[in-house]
TORDO-752938 format. One record per residue: residue in three letters; y, z, x of N, C-alpha, C, O in turn; chain. Coordinates in steps of 0.2 Angstrom, whole numbers. Layout:
<pts>
PT  resn  n_north   n_up  n_east  ca_north  ca_up  ca_east  c_north   c_up  c_east  o_north   o_up  o_east  chain
PT   ALA        Y      Z       X         Y      Z        X        Y      Z       X        Y      Z       X      A
...
</pts>
This chain:
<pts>
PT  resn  n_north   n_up  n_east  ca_north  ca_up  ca_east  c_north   c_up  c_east  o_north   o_up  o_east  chain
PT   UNK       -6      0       4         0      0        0        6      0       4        7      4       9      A
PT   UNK       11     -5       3        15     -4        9       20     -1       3       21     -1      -3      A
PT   UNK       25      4       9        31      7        7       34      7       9       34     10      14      A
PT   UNK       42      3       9        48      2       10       53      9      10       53     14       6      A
PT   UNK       56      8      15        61     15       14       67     13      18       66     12      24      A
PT   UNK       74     12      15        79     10       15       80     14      20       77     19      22      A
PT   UNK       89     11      25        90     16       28       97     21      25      102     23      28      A
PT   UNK       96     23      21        98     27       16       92     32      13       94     37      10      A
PT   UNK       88     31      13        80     33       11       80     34       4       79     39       1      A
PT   UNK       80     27       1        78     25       -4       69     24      -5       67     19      -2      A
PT   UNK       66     27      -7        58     22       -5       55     18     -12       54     20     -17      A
PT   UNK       55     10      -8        50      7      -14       43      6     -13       41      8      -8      A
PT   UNK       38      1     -19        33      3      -17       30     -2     -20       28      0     -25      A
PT   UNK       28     -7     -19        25    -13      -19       20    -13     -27       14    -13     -27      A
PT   UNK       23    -14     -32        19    -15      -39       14    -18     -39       10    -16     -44      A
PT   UNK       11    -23     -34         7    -27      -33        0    -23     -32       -6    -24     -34      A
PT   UNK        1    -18     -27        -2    -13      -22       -5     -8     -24      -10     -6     -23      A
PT   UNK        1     -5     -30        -3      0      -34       -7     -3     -39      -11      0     -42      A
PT   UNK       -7    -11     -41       -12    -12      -46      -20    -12     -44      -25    -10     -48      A
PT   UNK      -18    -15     -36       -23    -16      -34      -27     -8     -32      -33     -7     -33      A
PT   UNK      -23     -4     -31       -26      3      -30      -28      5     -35      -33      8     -34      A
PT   UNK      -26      5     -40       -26      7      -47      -35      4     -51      -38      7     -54      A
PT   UNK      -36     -2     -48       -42     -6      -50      -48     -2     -47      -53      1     -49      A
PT   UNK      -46     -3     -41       -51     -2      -34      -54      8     -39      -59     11     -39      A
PT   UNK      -50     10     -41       -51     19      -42      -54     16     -48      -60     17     -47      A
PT   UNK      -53     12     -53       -54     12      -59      -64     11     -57      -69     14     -59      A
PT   UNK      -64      3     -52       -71      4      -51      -75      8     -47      -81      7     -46      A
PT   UNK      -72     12     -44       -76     18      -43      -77     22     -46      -82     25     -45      A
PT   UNK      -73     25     -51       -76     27      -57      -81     26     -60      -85     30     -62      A
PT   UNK      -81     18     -61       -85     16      -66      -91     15     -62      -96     16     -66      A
PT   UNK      -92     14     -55       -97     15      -53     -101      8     -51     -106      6     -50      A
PT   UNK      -93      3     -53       -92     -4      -47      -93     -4     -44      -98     -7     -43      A
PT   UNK      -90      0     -37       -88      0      -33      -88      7     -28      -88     12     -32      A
PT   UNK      -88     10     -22       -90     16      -20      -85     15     -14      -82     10     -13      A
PT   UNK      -86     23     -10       -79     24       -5      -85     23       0      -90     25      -3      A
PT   UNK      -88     20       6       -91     20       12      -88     25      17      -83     24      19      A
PT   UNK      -92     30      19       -90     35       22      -90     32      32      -94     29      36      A
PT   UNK      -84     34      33       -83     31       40      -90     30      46      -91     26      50      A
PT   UNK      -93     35      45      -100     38       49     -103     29      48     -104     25      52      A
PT   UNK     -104     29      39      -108     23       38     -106     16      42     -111     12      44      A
PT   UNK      -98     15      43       -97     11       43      -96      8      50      -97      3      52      A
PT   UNK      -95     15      55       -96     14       62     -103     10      64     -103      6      69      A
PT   UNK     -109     13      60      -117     12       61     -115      4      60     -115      0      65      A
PT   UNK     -114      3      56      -117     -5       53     -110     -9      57     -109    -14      54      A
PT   UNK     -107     -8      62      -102    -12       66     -105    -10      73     -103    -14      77      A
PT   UNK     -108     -6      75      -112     -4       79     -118     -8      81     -121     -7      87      A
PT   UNK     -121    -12      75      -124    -16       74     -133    -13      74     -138    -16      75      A
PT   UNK     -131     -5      72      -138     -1       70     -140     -8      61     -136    -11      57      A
PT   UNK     -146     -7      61      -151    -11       57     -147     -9      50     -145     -3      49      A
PT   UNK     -145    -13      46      -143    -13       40     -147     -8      35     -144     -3      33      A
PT   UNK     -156    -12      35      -159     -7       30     -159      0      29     -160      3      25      A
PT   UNK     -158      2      40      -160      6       39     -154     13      39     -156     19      38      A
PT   UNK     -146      9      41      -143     15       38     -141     14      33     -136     18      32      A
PT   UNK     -143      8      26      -141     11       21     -145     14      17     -143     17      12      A
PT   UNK     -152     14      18      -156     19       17     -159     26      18     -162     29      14      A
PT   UNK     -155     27      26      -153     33       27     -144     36      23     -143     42      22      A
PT   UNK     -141     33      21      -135     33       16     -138     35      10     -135     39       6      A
PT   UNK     -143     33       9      -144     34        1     -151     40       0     -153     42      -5      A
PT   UNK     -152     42       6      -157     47        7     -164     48       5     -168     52       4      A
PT   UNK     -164     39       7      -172     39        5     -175     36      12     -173     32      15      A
PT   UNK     -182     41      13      -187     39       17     -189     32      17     -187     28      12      A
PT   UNK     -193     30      21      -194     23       24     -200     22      17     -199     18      13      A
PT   UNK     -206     28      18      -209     27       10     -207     26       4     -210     22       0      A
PT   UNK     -200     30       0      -201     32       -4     -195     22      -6     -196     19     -11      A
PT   UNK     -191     21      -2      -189     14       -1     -195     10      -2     -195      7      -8      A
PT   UNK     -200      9       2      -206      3        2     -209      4      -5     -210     -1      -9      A
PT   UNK     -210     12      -7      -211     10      -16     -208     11     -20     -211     13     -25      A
PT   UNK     -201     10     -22      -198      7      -25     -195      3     -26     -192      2     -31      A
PT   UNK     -196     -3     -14      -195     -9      -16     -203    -14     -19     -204    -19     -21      A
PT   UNK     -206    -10     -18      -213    -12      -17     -216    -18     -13     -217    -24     -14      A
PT   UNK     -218    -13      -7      -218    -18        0     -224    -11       3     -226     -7      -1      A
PT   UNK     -225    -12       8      -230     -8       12     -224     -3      17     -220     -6      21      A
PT   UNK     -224      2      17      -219      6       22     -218      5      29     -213      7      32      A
PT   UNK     -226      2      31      -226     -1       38     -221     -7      37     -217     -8      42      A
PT   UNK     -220    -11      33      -217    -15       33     -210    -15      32     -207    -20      33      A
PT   UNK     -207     -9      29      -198     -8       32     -198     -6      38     -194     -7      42      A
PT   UNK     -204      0      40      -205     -1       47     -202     -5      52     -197     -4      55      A
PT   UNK     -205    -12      52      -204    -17       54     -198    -21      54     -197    -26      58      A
PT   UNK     -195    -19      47      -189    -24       46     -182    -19      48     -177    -21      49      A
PT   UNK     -185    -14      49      -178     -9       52     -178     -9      60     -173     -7      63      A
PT   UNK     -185    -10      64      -185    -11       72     -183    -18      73     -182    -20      79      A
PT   UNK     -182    -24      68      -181    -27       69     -186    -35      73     -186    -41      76      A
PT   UNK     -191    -31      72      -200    -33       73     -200    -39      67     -201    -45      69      A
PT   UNK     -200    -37      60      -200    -42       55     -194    -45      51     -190    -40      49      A
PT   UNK     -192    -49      49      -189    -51       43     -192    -52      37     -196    -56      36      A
PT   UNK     -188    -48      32      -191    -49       27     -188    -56      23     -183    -59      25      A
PT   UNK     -192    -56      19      -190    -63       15     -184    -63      11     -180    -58      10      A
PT   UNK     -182    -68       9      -176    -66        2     -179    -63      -3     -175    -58      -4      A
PT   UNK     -184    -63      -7      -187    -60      -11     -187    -52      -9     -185    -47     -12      A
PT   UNK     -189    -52      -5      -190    -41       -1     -184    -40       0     -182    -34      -2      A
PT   UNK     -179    -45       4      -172    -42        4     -169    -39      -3     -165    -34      -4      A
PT   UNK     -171    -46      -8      -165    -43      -14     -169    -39     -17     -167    -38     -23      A
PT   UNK     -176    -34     -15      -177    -30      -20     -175    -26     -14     -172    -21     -17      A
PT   UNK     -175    -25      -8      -173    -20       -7     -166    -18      -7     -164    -12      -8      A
PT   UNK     -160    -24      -6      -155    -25       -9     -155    -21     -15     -151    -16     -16      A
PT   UNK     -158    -22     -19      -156    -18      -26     -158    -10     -25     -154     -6     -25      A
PT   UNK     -164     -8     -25      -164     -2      -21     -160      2     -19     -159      8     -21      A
PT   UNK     -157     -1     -15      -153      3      -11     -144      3     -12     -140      6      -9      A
PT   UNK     -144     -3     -20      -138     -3      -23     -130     -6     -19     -124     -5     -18      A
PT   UNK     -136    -11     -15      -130    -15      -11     -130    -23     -13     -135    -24     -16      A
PT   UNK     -126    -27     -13      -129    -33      -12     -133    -37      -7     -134    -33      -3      A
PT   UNK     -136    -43      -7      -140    -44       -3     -137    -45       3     -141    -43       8      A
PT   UNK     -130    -48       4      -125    -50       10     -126    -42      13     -130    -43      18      A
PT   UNK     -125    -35      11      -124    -30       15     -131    -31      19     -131    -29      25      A
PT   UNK     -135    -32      18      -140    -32       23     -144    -39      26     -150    -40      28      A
PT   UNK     -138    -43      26      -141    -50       30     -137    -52      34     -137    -57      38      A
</pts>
């Protein structure tokens, strides 16, 4: 949000900016949209395995992931050492899973 402030100290404030701020809250409320906690964010430009901090984000074990995406656990295993890729299919269930798009973890 940018803030303008005269040299008189007038301050204005960009109408554009709070809309956008204004939205951006409204979908996280609604549960569009979520705050990414700096920790996570460092990991994943750090270029640690996608799946596997955003499954550690969401506090689920490598198992309890594998049976909800319904894959074998050796085999996120694999997709978080970076041993295997999963298909598009494995990705967007596990994409869904873990309540990301499938881009956050490709």
């Amino acid at each position: 949000m940018q803030i303008i402030t005269t040299p008189s100290g007038e301050r204005f404030v960009d109408e554009a900016d709070i809309a956008r701020a204004n939205k951006i809250k409204r979908d996280i409320a609604a549960g569009d949209d979520e705050v990414v906690p700096a920790d996570i964010v460092r990991r994943l430009v750090a270029g640690e395995n996608k799946v596997k901090v955003w499954r550690s984000h969401r506090g689920l074990s490598g198992r309890d992931l594998a049976a909800a995406a319904g894959v074998s656990a050796p085999f996120i295993t694999e997709i978080e050492s970076g041993k295997k890729d999963g298909s598009v299919s494995v990705m967007k269930k596990i994409a869904d899973v873990l309540k990301v798009d499938l881009d956050d973890l490709v």
